[in-house]
N, C-alpha and C positions, 0 to 999 in steps of 0.2 A: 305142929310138925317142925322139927330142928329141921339147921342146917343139914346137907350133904354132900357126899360127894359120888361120881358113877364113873364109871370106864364105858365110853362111847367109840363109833367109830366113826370119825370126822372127815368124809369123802376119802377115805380108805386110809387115811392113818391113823392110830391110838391114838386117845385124847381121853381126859377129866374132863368134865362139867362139875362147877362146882354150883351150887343153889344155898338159898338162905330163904329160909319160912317166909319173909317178906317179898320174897319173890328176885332178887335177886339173881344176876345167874352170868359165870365168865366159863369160857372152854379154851383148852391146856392140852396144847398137842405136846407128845414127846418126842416128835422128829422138831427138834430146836425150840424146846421151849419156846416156845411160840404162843402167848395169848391171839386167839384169833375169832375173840367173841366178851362181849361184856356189857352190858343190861342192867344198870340199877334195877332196883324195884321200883315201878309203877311209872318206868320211863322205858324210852327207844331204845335199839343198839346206839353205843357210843363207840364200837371203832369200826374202821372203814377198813373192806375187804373185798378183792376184786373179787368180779362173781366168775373172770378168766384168771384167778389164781392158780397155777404147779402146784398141785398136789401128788407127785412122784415119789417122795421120798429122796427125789435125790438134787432140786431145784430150792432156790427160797420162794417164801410163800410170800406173796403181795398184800401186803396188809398186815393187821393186825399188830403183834409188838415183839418184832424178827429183835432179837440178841445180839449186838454187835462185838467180835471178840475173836483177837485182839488184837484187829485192825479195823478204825474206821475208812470207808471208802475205798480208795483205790490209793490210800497213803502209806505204802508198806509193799511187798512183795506177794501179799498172802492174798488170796481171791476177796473179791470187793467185799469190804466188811466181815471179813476173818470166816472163819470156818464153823461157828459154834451155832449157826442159825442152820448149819445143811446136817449136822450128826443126830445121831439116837440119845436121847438125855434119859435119864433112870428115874423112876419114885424113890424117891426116900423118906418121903413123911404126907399123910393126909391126916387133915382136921378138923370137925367142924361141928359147932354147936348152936346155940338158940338164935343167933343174932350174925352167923359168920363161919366161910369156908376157907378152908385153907390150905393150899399144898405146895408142894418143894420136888424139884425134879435137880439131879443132879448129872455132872457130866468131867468127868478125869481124861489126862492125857493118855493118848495110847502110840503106839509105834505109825499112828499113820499120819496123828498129828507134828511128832517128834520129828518126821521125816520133814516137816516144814517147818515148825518152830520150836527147838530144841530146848524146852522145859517142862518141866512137872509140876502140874498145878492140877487145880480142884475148882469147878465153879457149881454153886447150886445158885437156881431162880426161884422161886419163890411168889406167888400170887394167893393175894387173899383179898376176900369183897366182904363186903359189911353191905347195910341197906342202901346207902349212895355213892360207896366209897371203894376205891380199888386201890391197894396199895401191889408195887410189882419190885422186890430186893433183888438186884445180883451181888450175891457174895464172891470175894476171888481169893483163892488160898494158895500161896506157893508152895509148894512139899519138893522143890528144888534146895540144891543146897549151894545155887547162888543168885543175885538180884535179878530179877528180870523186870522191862516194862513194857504195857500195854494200853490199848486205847479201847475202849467201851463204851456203848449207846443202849439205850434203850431207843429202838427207832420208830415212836409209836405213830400210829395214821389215824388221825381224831375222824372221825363223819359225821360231815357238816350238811346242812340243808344247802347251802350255795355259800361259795367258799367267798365269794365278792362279796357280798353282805355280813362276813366275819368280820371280828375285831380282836386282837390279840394285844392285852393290855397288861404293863408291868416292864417293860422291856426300855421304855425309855432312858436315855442316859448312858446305856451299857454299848460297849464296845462289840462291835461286830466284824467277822471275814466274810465279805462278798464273791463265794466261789465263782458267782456268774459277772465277775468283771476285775479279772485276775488276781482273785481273794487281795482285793484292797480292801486295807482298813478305813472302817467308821466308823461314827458316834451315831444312836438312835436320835433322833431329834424329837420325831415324832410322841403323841401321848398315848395314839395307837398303831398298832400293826395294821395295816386291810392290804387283802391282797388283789390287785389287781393286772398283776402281771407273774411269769415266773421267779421263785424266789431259792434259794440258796444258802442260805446265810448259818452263820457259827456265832452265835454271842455270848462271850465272854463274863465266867465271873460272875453269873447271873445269880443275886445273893436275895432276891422276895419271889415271893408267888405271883405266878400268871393268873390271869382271866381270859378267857377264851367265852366270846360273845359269840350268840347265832340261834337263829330263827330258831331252831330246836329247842333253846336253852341252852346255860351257863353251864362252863366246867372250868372249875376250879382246878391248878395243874403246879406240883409243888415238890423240886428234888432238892435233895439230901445226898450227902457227897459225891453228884456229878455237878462239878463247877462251870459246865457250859452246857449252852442251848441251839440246837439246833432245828430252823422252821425249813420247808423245805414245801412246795409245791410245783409239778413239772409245768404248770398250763399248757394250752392245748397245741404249742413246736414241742415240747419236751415231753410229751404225751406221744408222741410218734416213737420213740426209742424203750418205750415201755407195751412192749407188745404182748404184757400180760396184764395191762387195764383196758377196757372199752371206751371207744371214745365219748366224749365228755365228764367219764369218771375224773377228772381234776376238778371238776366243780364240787366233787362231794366227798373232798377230803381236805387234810391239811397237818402236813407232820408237825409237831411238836414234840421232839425230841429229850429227853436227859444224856446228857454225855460229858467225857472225859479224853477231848479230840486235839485241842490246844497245846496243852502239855500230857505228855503219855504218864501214868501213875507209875512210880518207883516203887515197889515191891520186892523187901529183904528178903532172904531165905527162913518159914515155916511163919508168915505173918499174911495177912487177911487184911481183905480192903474189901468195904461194903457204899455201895450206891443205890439209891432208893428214889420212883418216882411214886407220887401220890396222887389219885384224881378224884375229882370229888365233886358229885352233881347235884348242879345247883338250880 
């Protein structure tokens, strides 16, 4: 049996399920493109989703790998983390064959976005899994006819067996913003990440591939034109302000983000910029 793909309803919103003969299998809401499910073959879920996730249609969803666009956080005027994780995204391509599933949802400006950020652009997402392997592209296309910029994340929540006993390896050396202590700059020192307290942080320029250690197993974690990294755990004070996780949900996550937060992407009039995170279980 090939790959495939289905239209599911996913606690009441649209969604794909895409599947691969190996067993493989990620689901693909179209209220924000939103991955919020992904399953190698003949392994665990690997991403982390509150089980008190907003599923309204009109809230972000907790978990999974919310779209940031094209404002990250609360750095810009636009609601935390731009608007493109709360709208309706479109199909515009499903694929899948012996070994791999594949689809692209798409989403254009319209007069409600224009009322807050006055340009015309095109973004499609794009998710496709292979037997261990999940790649997830946002493409951005300005169809303005003049420059605009913007900031972008993939804001993905890994799920971990117990987030203390992780190791986040590849990071040393690279420059970091410590949101949780007046984004003062530093240097990683360390050989690994663990986290054993709240973490916050932007790293910079991050030019190799991560290793993300844990009980469950390895996940290999590797972007392609998003030049910074953002890891991000609330622990259990910053877990009070997140009143759509249960408590001690921070033990069983741990963001690892791809982004483009540091400096915002400059984007000419009818030109395309693509960023791509890759995970890969190991």
């Amino acid at each position: 049996m090939a790959g495939h793909i289905e239209t599911i309803d996913f606690r009441g919103l649209p969604a794909l399920r895409l599947s691969t003969a190996a067993g493989a299998s990620a689901v693909l809401t179209l209220y924000g493109a939103q991955l919020v499910s992904w399953m190698p073959a003949r392994s665990q879920e690997r991403l982390y989703l509150s089980e008190q996730a907003i599923c309204d249609g009109r809230s972000p969803i907790r978990g999974g790998v919310p779209v940031c666009f094209p404002q990250f956080a609360a750095e810009g005027g636009l609601p935390r983390h731009g608007f493109a994780r709360t709208m309706s995204w479109s199909v515009i391509e499903q694929r899948a064959g012996d070994d791999f599933a594949l689809a692209t949802l798409a989403l254009s400006d319209d007069s409600d976005t224009r009322a807050h950020w006055p340009h015309r652009f095109n973004l499609e997402l794009t998710a496709a899994i292979e037997d261990g392997r999940l790649d997830i592209e946002l493409a951005v296309h300005n169809r303005g006819q003049a420059s605009f910029a913007f900031a972008a994340a993939l804001h993905t929540y890994l799920r971990v067996t117990e987030v203390e006993t992780c190791q986040l390896e590849g990071l040393y050396g690279f420059e970091y913003r410590d949101a949780l202590d007046g984004n003062t700059l530093r240097r990683e020192s360390g050989d690994v990440l663990r986290v054993e307290s709240a973490l916050d942080r932007i790293y910079h320029n991050v030019s190799r591939p991560l290793l993300l250690r844990d009980d469950g197993g390895a996940l290999g974690i590797h972007a392609q034109g998003f030049p910074d990294v953002v890891v991000w755990n609330p622990w259990e004070d910053g877990l009070t302000r997140c009143t759509d996780m249960a408590p001690g949900d921070f033990r069983r996550m741990l963001c690892v983000e791809a982004a483009a937060v540091r400096e915002r992407i400059d984007l000419p009039p009818e030109q395309s910029w693509v960023g791509r995170q890759t995970l890969v279980a190991l």
